[in-house]
N, CA, C and O of each residue as an XYZ file, in Angstrom:
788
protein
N     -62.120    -36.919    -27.178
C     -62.331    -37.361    -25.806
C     -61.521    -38.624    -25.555
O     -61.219    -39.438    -26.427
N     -61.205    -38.697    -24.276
C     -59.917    -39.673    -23.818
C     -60.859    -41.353    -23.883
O     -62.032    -41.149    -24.197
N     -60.637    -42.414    -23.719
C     -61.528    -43.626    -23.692
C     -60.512    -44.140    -22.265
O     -60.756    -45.281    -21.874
N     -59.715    -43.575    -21.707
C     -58.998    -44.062    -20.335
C     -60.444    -43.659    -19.410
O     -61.202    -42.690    -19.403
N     -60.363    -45.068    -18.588
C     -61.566    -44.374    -17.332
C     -60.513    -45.148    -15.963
O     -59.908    -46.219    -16.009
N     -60.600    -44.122    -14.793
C     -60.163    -44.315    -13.783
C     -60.815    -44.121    -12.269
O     -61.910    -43.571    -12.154
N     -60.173    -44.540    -11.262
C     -60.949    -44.454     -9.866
C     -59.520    -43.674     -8.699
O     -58.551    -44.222     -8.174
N     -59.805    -42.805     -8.678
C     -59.038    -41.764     -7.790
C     -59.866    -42.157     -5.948
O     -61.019    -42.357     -5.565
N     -58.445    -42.099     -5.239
C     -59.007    -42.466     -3.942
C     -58.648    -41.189     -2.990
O     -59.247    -40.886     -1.958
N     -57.438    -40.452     -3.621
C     -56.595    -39.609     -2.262
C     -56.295    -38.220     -3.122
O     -57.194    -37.915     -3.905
N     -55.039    -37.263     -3.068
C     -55.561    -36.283     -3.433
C     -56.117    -36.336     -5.210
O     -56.764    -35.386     -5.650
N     -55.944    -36.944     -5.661
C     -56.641    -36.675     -7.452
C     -57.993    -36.373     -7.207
O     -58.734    -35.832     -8.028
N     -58.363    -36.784     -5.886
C     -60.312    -36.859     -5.781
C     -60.382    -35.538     -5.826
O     -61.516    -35.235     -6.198
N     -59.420    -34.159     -5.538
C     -59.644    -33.009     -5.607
C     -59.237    -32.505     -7.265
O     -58.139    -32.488     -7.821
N     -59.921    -32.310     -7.519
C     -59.918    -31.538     -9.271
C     -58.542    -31.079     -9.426
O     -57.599    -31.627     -9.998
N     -58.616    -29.885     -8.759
C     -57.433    -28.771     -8.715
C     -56.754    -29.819     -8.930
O     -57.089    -30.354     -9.987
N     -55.645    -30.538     -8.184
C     -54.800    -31.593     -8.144
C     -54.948    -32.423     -9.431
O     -53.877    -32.598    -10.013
N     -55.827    -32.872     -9.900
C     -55.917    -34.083    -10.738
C     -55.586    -32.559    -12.374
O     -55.094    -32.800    -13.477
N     -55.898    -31.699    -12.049
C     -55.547    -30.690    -13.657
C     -54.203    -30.817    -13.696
O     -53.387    -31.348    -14.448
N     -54.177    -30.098    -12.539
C     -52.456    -30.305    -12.760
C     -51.189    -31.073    -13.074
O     -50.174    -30.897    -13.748
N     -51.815    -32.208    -12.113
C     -51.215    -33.672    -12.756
C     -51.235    -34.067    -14.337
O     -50.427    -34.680    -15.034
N     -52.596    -33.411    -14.633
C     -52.771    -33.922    -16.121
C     -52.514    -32.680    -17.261
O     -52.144    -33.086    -18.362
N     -52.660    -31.313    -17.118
C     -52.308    -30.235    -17.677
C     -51.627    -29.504    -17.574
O     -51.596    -28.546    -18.346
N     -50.739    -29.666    -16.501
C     -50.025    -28.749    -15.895
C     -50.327    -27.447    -15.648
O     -49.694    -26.446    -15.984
N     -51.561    -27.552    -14.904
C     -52.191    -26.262    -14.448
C     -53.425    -26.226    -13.218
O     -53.060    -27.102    -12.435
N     -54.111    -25.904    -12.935
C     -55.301    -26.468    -11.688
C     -56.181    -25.633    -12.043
O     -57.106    -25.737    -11.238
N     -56.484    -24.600    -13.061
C     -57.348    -23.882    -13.732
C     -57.109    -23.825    -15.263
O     -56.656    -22.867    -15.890
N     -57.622    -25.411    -15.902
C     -57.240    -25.360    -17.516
C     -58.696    -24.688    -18.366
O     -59.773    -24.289    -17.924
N     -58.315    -24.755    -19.332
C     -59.564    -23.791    -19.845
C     -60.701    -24.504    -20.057
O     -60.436    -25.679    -19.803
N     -61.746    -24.396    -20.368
C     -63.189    -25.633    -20.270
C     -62.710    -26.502    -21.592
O     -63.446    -27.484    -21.489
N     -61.908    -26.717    -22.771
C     -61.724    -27.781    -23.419
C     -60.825    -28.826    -22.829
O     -60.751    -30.010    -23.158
N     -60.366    -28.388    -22.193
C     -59.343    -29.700    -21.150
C     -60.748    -29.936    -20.235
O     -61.625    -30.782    -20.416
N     -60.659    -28.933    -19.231
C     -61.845    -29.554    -18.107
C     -62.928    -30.097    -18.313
O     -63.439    -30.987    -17.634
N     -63.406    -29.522    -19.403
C     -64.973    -30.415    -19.860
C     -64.520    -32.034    -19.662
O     -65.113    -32.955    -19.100
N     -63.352    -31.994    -20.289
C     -63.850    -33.565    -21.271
C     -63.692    -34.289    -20.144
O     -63.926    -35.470    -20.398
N     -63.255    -34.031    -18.438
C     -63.159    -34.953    -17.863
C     -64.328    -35.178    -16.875
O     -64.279    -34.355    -15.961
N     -65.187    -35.892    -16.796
C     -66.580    -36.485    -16.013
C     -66.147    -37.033    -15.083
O     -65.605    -38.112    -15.323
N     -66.181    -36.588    -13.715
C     -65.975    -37.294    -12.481
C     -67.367    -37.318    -11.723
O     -68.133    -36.357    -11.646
N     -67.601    -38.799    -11.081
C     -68.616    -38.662    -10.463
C     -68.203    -39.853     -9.255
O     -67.418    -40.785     -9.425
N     -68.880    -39.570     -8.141
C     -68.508    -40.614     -6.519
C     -68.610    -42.233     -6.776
O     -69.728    -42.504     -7.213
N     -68.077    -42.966     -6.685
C     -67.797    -44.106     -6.913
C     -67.657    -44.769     -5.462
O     -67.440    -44.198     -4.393
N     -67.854    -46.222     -5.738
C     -66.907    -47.019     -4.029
C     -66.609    -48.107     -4.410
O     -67.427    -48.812     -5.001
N     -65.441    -48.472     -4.174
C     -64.530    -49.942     -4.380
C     -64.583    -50.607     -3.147
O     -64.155    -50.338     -2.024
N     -65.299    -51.669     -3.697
C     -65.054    -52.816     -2.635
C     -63.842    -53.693     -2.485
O     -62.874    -53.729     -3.245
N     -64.042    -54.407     -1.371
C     -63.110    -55.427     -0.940
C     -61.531    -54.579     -1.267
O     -60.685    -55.098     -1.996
N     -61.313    -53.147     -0.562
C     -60.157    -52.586     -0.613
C     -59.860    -51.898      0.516
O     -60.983    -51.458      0.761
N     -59.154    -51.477      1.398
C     -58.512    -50.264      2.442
C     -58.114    -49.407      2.245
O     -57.127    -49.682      1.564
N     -58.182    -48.108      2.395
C     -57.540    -47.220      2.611
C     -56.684    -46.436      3.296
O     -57.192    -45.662      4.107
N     -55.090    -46.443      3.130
C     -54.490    -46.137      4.758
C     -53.836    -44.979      4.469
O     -53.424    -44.732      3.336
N     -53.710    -44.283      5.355
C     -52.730    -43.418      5.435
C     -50.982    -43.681      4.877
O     -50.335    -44.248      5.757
N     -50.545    -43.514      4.196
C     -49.289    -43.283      3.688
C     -48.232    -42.739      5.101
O     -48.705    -41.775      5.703
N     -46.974    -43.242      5.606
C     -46.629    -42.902      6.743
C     -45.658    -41.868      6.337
O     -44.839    -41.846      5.418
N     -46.036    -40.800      7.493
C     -45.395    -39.253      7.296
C     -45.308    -38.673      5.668
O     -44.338    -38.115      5.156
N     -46.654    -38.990      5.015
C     -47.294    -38.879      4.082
C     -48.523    -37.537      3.954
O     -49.165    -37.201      4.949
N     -48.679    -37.000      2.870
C     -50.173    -36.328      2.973
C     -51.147    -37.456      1.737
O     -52.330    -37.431      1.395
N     -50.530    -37.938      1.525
C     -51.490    -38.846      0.352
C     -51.939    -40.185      1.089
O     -51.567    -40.335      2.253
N     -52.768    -41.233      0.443
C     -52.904    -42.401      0.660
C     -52.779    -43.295      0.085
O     -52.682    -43.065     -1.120
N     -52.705    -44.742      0.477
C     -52.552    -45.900     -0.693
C     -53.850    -46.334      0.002
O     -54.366    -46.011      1.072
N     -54.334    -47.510     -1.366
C     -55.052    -48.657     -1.069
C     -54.622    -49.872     -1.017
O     -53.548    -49.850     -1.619
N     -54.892    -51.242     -0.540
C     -54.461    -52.315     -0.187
C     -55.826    -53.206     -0.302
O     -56.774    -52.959      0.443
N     -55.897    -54.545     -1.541
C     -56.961    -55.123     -0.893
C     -57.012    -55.514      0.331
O     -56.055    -55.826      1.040
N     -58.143    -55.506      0.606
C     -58.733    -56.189      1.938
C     -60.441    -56.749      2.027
O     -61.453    -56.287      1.500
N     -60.323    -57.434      2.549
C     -61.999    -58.526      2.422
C     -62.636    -57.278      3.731
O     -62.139    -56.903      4.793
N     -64.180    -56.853      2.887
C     -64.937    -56.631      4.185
C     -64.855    -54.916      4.495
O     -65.398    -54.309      5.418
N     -64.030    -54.396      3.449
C     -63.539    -52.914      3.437
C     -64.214    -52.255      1.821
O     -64.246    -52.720      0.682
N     -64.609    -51.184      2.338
C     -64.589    -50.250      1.065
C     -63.848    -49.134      1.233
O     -63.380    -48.893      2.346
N     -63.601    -48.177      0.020
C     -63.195    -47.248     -0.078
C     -63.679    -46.002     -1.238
O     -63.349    -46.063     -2.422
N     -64.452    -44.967     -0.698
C     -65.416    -43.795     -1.342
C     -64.217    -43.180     -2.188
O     -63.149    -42.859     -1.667
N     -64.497    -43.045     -3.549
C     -63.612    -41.983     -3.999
C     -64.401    -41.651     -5.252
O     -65.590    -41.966     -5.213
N     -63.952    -41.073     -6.350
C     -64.489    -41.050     -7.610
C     -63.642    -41.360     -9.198
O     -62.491    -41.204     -9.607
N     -64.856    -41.844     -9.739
C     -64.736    -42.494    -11.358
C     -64.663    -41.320    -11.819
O     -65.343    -40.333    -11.539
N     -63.719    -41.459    -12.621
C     -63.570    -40.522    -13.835
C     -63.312    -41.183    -15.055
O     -62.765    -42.285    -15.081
N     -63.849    -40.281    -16.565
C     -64.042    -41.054    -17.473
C     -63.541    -39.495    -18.477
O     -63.901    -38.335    -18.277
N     -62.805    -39.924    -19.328
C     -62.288    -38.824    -20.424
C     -60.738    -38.757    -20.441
O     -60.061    -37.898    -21.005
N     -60.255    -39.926    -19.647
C     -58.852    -39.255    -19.552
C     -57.882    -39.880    -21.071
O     -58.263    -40.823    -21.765
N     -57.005    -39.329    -21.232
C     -56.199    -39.828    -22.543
C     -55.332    -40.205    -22.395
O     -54.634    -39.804    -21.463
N     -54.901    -41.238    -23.293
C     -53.438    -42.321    -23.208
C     -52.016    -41.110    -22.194
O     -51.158    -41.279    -21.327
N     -52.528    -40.024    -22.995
C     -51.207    -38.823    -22.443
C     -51.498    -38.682    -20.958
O     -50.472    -38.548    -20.292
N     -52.644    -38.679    -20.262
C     -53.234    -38.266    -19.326
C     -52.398    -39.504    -17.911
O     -51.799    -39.260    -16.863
N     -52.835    -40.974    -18.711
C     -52.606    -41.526    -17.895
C     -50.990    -41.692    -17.736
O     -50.348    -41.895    -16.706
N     -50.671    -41.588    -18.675
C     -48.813    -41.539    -18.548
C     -48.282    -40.363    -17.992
O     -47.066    -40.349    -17.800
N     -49.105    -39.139    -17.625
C     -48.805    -38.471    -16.457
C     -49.638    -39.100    -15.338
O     -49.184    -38.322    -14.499
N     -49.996    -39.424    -15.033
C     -50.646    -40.399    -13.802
C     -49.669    -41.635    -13.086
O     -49.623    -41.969    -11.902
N     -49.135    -42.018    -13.915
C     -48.185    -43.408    -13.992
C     -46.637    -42.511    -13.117
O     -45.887    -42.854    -12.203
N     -46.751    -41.074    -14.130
C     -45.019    -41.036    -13.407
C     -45.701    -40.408    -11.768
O     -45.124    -40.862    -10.780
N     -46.653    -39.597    -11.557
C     -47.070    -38.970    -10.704
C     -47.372    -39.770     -9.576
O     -47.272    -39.195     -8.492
N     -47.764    -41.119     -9.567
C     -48.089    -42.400     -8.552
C     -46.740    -42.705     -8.258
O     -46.400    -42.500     -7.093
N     -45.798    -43.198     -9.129
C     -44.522    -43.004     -9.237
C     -44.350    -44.854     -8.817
O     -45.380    -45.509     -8.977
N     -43.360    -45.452     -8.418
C     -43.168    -46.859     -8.370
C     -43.774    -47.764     -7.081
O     -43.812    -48.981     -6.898
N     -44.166    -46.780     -6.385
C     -44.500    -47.097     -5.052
C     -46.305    -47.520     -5.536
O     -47.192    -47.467     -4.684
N     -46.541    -47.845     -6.722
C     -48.181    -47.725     -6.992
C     -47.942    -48.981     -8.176
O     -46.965    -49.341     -8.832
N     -49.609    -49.511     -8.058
C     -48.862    -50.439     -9.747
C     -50.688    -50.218    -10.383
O     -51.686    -50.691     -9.839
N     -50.645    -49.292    -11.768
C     -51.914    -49.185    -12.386
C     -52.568    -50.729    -12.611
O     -51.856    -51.634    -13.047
N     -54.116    -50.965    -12.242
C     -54.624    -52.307    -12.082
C     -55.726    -52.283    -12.663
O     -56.022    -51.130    -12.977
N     -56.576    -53.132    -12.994
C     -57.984    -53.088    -13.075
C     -58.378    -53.301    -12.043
O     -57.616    -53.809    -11.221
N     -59.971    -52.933    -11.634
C     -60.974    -52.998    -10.370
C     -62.196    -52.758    -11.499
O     -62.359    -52.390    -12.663
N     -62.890    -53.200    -10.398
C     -64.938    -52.742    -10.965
C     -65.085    -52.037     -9.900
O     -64.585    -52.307     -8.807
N     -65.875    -50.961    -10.192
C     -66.136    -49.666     -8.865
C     -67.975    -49.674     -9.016
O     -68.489    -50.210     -9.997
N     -68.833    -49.014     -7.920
C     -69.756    -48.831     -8.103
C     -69.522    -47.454     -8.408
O     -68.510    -46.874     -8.013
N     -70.752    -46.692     -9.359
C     -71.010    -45.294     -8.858
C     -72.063    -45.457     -7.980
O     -73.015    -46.224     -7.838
N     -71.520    -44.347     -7.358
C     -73.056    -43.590     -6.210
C     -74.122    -42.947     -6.827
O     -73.738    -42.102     -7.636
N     -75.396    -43.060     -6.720
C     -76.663    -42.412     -7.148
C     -76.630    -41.473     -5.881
O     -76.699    -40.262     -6.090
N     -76.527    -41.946     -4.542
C     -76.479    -40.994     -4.052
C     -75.297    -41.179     -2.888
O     -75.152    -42.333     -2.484
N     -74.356    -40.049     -2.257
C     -73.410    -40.155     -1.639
C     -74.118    -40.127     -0.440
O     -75.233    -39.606     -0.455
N     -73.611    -40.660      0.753
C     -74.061    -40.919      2.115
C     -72.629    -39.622      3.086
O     -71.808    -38.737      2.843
N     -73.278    -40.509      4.315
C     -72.290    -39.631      4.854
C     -70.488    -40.091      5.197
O     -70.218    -41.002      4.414
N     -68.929    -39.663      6.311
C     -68.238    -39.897      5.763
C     -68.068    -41.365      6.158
O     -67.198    -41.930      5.495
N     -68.795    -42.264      7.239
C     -68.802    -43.345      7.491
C     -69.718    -44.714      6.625
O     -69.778    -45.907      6.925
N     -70.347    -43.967      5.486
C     -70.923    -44.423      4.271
C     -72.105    -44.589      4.331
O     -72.807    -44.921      3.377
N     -72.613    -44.309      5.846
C     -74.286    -44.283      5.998
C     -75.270    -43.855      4.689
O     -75.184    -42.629      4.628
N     -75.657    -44.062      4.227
C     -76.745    -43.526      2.709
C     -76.157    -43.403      1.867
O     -76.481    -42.476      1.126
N     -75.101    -44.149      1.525
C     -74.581    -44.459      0.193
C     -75.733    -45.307     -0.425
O     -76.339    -46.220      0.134
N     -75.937    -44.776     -1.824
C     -76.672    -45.711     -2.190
C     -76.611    -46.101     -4.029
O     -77.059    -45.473     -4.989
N     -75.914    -47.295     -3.950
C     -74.749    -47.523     -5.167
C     -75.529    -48.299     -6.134
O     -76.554    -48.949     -5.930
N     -74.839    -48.114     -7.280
C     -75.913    -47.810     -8.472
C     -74.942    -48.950     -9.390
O     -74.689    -50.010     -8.818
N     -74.470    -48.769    -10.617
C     -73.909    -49.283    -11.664
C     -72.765    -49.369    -11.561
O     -72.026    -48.610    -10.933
N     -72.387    -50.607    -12.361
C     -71.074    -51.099    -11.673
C     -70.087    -51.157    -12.936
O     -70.329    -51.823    -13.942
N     -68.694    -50.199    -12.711
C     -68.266    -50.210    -14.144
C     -66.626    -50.804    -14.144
O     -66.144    -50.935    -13.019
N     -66.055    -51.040    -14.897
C     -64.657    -51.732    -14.948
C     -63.549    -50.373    -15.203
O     -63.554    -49.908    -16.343
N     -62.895    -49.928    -14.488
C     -61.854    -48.818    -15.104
C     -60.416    -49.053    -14.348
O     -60.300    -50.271    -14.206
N     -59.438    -48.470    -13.884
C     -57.987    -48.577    -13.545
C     -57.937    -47.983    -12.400
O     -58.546    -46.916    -12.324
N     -57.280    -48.435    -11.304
C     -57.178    -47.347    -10.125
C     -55.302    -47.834     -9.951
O     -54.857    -48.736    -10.662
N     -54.342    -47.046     -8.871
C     -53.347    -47.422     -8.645
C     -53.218    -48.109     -6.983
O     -53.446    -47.538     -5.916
N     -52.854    -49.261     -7.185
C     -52.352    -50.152     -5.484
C     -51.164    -50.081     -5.151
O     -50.254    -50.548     -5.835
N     -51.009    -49.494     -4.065
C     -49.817    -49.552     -3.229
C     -49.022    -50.724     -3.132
O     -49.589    -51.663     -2.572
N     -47.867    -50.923     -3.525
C     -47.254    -52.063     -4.320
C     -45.906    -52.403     -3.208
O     -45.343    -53.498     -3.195
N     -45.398    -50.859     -1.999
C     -44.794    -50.656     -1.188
C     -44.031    -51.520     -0.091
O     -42.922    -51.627      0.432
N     -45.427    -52.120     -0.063
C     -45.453    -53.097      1.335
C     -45.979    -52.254      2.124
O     -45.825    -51.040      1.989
N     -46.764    -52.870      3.177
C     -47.684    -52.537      4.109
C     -46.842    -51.917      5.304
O     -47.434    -51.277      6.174
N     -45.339    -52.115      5.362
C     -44.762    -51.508      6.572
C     -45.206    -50.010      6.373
O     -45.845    -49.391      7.223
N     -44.875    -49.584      5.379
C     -44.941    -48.147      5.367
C     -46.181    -47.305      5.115
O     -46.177    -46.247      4.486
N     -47.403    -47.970      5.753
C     -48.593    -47.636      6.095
C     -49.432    -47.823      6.981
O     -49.844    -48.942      7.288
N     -49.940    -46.340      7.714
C     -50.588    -46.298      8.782
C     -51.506    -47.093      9.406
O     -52.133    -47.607      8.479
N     -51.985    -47.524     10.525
C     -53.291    -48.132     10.776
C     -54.410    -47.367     10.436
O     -55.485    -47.864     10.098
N     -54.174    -46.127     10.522
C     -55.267    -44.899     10.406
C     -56.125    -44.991      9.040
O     -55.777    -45.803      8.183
N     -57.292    -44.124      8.830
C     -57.843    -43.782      7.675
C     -57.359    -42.963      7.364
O     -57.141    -42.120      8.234
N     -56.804    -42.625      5.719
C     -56.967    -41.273      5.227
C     -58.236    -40.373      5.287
O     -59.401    -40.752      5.160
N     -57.873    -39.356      5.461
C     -59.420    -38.108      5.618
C     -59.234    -37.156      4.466
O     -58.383    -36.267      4.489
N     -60.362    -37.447      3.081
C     -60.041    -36.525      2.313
C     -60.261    -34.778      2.983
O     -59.520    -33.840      2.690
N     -61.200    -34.719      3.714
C     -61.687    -33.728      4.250
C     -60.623    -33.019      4.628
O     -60.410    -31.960      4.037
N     -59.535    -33.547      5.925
C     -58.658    -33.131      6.580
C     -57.661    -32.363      5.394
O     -57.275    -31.199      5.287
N     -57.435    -33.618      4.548
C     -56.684    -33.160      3.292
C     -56.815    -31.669      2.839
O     -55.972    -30.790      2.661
N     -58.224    -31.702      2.712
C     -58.858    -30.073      1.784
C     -58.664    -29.047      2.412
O     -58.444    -27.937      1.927
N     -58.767    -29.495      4.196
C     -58.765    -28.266      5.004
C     -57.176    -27.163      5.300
O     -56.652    -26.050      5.270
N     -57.067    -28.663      5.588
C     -54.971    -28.567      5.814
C     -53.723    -28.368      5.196
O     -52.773    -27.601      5.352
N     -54.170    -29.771      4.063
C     -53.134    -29.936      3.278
C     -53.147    -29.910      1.274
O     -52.383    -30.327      0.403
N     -54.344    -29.243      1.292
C     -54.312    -28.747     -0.214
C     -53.426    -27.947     -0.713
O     -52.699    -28.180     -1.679
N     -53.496    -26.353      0.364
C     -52.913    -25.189     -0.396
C     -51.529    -25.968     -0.925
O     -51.541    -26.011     -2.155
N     -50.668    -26.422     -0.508
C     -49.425    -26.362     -0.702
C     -48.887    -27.808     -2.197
O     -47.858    -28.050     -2.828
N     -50.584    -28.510     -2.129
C     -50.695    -28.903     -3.511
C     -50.698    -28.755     -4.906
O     -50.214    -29.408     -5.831
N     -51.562    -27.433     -4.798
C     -51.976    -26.583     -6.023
C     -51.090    -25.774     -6.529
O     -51.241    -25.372     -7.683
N     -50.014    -25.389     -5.774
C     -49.506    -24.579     -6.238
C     -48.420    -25.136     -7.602
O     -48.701    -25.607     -8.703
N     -46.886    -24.784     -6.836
C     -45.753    -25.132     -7.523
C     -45.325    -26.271     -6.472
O     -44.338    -25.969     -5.801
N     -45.738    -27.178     -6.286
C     -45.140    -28.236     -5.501
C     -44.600    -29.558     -5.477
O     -45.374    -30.438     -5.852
N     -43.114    -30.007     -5.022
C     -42.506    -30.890     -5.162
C     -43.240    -31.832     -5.814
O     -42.982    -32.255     -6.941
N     -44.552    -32.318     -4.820
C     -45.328    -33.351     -5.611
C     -45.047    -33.838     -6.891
O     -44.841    -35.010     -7.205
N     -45.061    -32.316     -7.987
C     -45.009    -32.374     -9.348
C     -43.665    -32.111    -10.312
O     -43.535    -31.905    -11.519
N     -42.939    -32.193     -9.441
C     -41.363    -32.548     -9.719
C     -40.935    -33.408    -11.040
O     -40.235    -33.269    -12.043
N     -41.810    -34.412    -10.410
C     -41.382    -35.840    -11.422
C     -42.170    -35.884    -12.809
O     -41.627    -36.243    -13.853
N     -43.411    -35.512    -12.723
C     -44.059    -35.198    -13.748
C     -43.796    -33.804    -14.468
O     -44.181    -33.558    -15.611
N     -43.250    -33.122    -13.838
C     -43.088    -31.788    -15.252
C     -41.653    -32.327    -16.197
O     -41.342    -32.436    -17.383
N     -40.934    -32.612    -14.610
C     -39.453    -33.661    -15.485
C     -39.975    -34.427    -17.122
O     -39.872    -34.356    -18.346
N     -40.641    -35.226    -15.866
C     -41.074    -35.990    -17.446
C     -41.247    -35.371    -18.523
O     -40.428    -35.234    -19.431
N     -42.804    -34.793    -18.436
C     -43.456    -33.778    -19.369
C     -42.080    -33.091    -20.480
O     -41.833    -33.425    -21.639
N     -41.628    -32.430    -19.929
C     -40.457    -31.621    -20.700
C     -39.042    -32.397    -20.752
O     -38.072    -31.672    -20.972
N     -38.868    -33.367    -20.630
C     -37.428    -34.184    -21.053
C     -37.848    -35.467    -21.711
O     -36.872    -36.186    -21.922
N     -38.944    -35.961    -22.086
C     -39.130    -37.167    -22.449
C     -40.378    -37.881    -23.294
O     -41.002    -38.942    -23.276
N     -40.354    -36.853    -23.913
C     -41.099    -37.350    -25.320
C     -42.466    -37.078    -24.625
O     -43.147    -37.996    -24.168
N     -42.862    -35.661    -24.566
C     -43.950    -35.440    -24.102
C     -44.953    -35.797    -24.766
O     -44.928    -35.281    -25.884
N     -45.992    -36.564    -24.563
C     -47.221    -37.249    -25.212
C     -47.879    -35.802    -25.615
O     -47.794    -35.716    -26.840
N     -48.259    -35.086    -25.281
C     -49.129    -33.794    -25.577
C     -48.507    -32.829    -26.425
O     -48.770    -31.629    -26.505
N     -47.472    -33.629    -27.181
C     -46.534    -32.891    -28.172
C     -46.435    -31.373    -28.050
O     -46.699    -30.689    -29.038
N     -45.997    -30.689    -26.665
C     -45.546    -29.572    -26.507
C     -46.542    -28.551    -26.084
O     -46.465    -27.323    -26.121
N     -47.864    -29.640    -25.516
C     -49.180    -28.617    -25.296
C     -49.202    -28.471    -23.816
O     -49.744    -27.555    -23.198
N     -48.599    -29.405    -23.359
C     -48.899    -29.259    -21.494
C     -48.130    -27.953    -21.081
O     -47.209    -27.445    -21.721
N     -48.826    -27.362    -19.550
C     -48.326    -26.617    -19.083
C     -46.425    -26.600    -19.078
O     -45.756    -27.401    -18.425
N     -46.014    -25.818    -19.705
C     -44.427    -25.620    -19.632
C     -43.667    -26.417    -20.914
O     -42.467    -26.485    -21.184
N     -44.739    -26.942    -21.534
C     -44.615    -27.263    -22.420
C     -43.725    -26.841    -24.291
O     -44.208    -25.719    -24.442
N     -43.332    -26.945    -24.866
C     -42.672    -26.080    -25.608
C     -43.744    -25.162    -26.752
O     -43.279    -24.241    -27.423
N     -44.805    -25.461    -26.814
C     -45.847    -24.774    -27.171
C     -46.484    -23.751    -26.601
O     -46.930    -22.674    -26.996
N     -46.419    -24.440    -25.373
C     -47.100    -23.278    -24.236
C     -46.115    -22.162    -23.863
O     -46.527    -21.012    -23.708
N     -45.114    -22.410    -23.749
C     -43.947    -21.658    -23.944
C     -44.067    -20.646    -24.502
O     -44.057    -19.519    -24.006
N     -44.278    -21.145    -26.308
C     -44.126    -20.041    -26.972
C     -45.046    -18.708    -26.883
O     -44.864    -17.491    -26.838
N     -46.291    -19.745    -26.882
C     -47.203    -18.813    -26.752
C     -47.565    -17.674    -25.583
O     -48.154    -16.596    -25.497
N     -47.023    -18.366    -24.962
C     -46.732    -17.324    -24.156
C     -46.131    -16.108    -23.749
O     -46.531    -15.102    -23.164
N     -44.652    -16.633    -24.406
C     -43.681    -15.574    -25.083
C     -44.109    -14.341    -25.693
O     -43.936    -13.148    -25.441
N     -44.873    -15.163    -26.793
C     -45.845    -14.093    -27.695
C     -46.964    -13.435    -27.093
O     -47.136    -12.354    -27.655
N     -47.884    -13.662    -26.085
C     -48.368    -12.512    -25.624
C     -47.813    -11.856    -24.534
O     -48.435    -10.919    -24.033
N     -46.522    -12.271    -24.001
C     -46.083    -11.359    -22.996
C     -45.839     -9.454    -24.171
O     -46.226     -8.382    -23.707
N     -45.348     -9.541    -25.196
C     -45.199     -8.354    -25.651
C     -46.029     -7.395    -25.700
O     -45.892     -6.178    -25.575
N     -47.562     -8.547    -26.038
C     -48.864     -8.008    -26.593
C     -49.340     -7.292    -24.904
O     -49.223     -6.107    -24.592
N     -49.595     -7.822    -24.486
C     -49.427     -7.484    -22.865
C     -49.008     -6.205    -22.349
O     -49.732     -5.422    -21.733
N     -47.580     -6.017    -22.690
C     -46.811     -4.980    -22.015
C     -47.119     -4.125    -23.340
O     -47.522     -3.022    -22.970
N     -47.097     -4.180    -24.269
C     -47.552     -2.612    -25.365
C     -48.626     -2.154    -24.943
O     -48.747     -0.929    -24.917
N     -50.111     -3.306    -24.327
C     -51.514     -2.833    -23.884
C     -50.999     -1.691    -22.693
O     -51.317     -0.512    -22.539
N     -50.170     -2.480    -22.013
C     -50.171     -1.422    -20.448
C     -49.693     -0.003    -20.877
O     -50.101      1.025    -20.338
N     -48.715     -0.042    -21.984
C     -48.584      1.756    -22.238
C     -49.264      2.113    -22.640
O     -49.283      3.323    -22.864
């Protein structure tokens, strides 16, 4: 199990997204997915804005602001160094203290009701503020609108498979596209096509 713990604000808060980033896949098998524990969290004294002509968001401190997202706990040194290229330079990994939620409220935070307070890493928009909206990000809108074209094969993950496969892949050849995964794959494509005759 990973000892990296983190606070996701924009799309990572959706699973699908955060596998992929980290396995190169959005349906890994329950020994990858188990080990990662996500549960609703809220960071204080931070903003959340819209990213301009963006589908993602940054955060920005700010006095007097929170921002709902979720803690996750299991991730691995490999995990977060796909996280790092995937935020990409426009982000800088930080410490924060987050609450978790005992119980989630509604999306204006009415009945939040926040519990234990833990120390883990989130990423801040490092950009400059020109190139962010006045608006809120809406994870909701996100899920409704702008997921499908996440999950799939998408640019998004450009930079991270790059990585993954040209540069000393931490998961020594286990991530999706990986030179392990590769093979193995290779090897049951035969097993595969002899079943179908």
């Amino acid at each position: 199990m990973g000892d990296y713990r983190a606070f996701f604000y924009g799309t990572l808060m959706a699973p699908q997204v955060l596998h992929r980033v980290c396995y190169g896949n959005i349906n890994p098998g329950p020994t990858q997915s188990d080990r990662l524990k996500i549960q609703p969290a809220i960071l204080h004294e931070h903003c959340r804005h819209k990213v301009r002509g963006c589908d993602y968001p940054a955060i920005v401190p700010h006095n007097d602001k929170t921002v709902r997202g979720v803690f996750v706990t299991g991730l691995t040194q490999g995990d977060m160094w796909r996280l790092d290229v995937f935020e990409g330079d426009e982000y800088e990994r930080r410490k924060v203290r987050v609450k978790l939620l005992a119980q989630v409220g509604d999306e204006s935070g009415e009945g939040n009701v926040e519990g234990e307070e833990v120390d883990c890493e989130t990423y801040i928009w490092i950009a400059g503020e020109g190139e962010l909206e006045e608006g809120e990000w809406d994870f909701g809108v996100f899920q409704r609108e702008k997921m499908s074209r996440w999950i799939g094969q998408s640019d998004e993950y450009q930079e991270v498979d790059k990585a993954v496969n040209g540069q000393g892949d931490p998961t020594g050849g286990r991530s999706f596209g990986g030179n392990i995964t590769t093979q193995l794959e290779n090897e049951k494509l035969p097993e595969i096509e002899r079943s179908a005759i």
